[in-house]
N, C-alpha and C positions, 0 to 999 in steps of 0.2 A: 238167299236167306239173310235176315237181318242180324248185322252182329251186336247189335243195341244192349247194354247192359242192363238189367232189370235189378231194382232192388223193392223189394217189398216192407215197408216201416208202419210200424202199429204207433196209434198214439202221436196220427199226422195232423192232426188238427190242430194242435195248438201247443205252446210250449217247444222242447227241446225238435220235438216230432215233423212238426209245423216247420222248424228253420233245418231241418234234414230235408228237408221233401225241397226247399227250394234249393237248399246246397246242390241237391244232386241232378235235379233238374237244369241247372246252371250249366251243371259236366255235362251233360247231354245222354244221361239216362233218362230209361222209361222208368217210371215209377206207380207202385202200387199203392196207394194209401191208404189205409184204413182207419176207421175210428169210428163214433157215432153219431157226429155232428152231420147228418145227410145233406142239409144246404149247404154247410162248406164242400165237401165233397163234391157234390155236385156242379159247384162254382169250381173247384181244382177243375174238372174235367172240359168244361165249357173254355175256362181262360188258359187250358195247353192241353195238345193232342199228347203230349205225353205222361197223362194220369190217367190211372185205371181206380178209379174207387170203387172202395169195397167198405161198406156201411154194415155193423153187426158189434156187438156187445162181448168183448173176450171172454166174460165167467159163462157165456151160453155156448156149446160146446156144438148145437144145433146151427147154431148160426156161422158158426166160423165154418161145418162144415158146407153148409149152401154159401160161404162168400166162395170158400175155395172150389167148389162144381163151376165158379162160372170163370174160371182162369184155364178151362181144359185146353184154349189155343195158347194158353203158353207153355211151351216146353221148358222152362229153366228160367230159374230163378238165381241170381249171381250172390245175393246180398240181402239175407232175410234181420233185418233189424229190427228185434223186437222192445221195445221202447215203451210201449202202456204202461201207465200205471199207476197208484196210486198213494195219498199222503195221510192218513188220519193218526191223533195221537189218541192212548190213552189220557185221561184227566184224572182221574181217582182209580186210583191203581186198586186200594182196596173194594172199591164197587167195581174190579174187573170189569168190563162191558166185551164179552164174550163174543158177540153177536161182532161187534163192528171188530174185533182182531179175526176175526172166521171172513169177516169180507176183505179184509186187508191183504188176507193170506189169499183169499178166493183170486184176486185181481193182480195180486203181484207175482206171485210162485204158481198155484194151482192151475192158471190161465195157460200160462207157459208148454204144460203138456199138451192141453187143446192144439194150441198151435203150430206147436214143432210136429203134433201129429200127422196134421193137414197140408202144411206148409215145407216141411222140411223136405217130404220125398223128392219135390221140384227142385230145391238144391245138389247140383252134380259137383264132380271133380273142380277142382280149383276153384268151387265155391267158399262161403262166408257166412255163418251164423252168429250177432252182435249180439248178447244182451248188455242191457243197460241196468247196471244195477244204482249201487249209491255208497259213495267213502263212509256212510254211517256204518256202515260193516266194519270198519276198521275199531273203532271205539263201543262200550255199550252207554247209550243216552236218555237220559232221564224223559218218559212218556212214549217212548218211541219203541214199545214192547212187538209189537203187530208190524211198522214198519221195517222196523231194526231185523227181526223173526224174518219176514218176508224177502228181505234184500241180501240176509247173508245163507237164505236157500237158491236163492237165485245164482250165488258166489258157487256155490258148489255144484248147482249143477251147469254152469257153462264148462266150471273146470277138468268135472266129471267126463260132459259129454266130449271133450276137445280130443281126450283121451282115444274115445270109441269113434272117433268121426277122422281119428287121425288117418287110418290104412284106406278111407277113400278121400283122400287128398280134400278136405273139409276142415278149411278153418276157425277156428274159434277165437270171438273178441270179447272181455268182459272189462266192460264202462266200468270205473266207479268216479265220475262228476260229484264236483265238490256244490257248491248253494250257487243253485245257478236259478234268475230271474225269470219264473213263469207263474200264471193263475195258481199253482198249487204252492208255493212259495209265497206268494202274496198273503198267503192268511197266517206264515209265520209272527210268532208272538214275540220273536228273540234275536238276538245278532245273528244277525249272517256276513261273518268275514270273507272277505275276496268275492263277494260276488261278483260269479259274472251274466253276462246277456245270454240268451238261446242262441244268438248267433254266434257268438265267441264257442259255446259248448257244440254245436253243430259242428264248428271249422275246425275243433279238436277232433272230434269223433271222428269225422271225412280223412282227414288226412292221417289219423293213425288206424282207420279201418284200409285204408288204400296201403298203406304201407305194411297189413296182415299182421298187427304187434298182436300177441297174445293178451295184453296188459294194457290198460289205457286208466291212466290216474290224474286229473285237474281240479283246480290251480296247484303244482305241484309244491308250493309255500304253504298251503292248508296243507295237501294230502300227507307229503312229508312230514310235515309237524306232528298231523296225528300220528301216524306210523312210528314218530317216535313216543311221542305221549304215552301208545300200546304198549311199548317195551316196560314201563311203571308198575312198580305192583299195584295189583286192583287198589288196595283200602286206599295211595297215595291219591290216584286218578278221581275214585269216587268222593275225596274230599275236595278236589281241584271243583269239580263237577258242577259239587253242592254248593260250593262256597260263591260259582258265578252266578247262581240262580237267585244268589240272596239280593 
């Protein structure tokens, strides 16, 4: 039997996702890709026998469960990285746009059940559950109602689950990546200090998911800073805030 490490990453098409899928292929795992780009996937599997794509849409709960009927030959899954997801801001807070914070939440948080549903059971002992959330959990930021909402549910429940996954030897990693350079970043309107490359945020993620840290925080000069920022009372923060936006 093959002792071949399997990791499964949502959100392997492009961005942070895209430069995991080749880290780990590098190591000499098998990997599962998913996303919805079907030509690239497709081309994953053509240019290395060791990608299994899986094409299907996270908010469809229909689809992730026929991605996962067609992995019944694999018994175990080492390393489920769930990684989708998505960036949109509020613009006029006062015209709410309800509809787009209900898809923010759909794709970032509510997705997540879908798939730890389907996904997780294949996860065994001395296994690894990653979500990737985002450092904007640490501060609250102007537009970022839906994103900000979506990312620090996410904080709680890898927290939550690390707890209950603990007594079956089930580790838990929760990302928070600071502004790091992909298509959803590209249409920011505003500074992004310390940016780094997908490949820089991939070779953090690999080596502190190898290393089973419960906590993974980058560039630690942004993250740090805001951590400290956090400690501020709100009204001091909320004036720093408004006053960079002028």
């Amino acid at each position: 039997m093959s002792t071949q490490n399997t990791v499964l990453i949502t959100g392997a098409t492009s961005g942070i996702g895209e430069a995991l899928l080749q880290q780990y292929l590098a190591n000499g795992y098998r990997v599962i890709a998913c996303g919805r780009n079907k030509e690239k996937l497709t081309q994953y599997e053509q240019d290395n026998s060791n990608v299994i794509a899986l094409a299907f849409d996270i908010t469809d709960s229909e689809q992730i469960h026929q991605a996962a009927s067609k992995l019944a030959e694999i018994e175990r899954i080492d390393i489920l990285l769930l990684n989708a997801g998505d960036c949109r801001y509020i613009d006029d807070v006062k015209a709410f746009d309800g509809q787009l914070f209900a898809d923010v939440i759909a794709t970032n948080l509510q997705s997540l059940g879908y798939l730890l549903q389907y996904f997780l059971p294949k996860v065994g002992a001395g296994g690894q559950v990653v979500f990737v959330s985002s450092s904007a959990t640490l501060l609250p930021f102007p537009r970022a109602e839906a994103y900000g909402a979506s990312k620090a549910g996410i904080d709680y429940l890898a927290n939550s689950l690390r707890i209950d996954l603990a007594a079956q030897n089930i580790a838990v990693t929760l990302v928070h990546p600071g502004f790091i350079k992909t298509p959803l970043t590209d249409k920011n309107d505003f500074p992004m200090p310390f940016l780094l490359s997908s490949q820089q945020a991939s070779s953090r993620i690999y080596n502190g998911v190898k290393a089973k840290k419960s906590y993974l925080h980058f560039p630690k000069r942004l993250t740090l800073l805001m951590k400290l920022l956090a400690l501020l009372p709100d009204a001091v923060w909320q004036k720093l805030i408004l006053k960079s936006e002028k």
